[in-house]
N, C-alpha and C positions, 0 to 999 in steps of 0.2 A: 504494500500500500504506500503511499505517497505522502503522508501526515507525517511532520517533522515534528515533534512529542516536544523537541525541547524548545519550540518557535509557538508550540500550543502552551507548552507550560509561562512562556515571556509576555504572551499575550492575552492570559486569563490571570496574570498576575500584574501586568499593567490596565486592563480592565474592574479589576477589584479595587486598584485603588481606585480610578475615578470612578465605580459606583460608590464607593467611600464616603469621594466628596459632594456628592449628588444626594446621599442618602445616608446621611452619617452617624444617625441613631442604631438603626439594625444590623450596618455592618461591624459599628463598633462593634457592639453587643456578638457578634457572630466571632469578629475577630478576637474576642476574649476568651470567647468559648471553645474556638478553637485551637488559643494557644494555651489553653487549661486543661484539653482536652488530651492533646498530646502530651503533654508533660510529663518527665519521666517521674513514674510513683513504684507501684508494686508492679507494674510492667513498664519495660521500657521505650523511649518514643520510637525508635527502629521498630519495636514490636508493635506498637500505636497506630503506625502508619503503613504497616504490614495489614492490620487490621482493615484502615479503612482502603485501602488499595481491593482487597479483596471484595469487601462492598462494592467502590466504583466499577469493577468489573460484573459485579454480579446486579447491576443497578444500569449498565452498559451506558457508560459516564465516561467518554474519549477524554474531556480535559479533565476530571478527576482521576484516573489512569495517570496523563500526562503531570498533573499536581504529585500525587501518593510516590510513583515512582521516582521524581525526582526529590521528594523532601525522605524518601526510607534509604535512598544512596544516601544522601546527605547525613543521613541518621547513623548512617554505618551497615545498613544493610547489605550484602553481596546478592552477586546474580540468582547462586543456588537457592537462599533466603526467597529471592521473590517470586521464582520459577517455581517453590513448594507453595506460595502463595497462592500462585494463578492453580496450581492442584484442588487447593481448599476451596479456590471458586468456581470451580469449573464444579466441584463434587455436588455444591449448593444452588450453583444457579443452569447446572447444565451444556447442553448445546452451545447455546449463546454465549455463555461466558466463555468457552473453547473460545469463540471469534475475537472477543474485548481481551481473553488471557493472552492469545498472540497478538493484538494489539499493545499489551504491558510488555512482554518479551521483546517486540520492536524498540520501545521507548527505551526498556534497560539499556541497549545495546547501543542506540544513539547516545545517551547522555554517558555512555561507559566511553563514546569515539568522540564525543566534543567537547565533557567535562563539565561539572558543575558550576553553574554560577554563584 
C-alpha cells in the first residue's frame, strides 16, 4: 500500500494541535487523559501503547495505527513486541484486523527506515 505511517503520524499530530486551538476545552481534557492514561504505573507505557495499538487495529483506525506504533517504538517497544500485538488483534477483531495488523507491520518498518521524531 502506498500510506507513508510516519507522514500520517506528522499530520494527525499537527492536526491535533490546531483542533487544540479551535477547541481547547475537550482537547485539553482529552490531552490529559491521554497522557495519564499512558503513564507508566503497574504497566508500562510500551505496554500502554501496545495496548491501544491493538485497539486501533481492531477498531480499523489507519492514523491511530500510524499514532500507537510510533509512540510504543518511542516507548521502547521492538518489532517482535508489536508483531505479537497485531496477533492479539487479529485473535479479537478477526479478518479485518489481519488487513489494519499489516497495515501496523508497514508502519513499524517505515519509522524503523526513517526514524523517530
Amino acid at each position: 500500500m502506498n500510506t507513508s505511517y510516519p507522514d500520517t503520524y506528522k499530520y494527525y499530530a499537527e492536526q491535533m494541535q490546531e483542533l487544540g486551538k479551535r477547541l481547547g476545552g475537550p482537547m485539553a481534557g482529552f490531552g490529559q487523559l491521554h497522557e495519564a492514561s499512558v503513564a507508566g504505573g503497574a504497566l508500562s507505557s510500551k505496554m500502554k501503547e501496545l495496548i491501544a495499538l491493538s485497539i486501533g487495529i481492531t477498531v480499523r483506525c489507519n492514523g491511530c495505527i500510524a499514532y500507537h506504533v510510533h509512540d510504543a517504538l518511542k516507548a521502547g517497544a521492538t518489532n517482535q513486541e508489536v508483531l505479537e500485538t497485531i496477533g492479539v488483534a487479529v485473535l479479537m477483531g478477526g479478518g479485518p484486523s489481519v488487513i489494519y495488523g499489516i497495515a501496523a507491520m508497514e508502519a513499524v518498518d517505515q519509522f524503523e527506515k526513517e526514524g523517530l521524531d
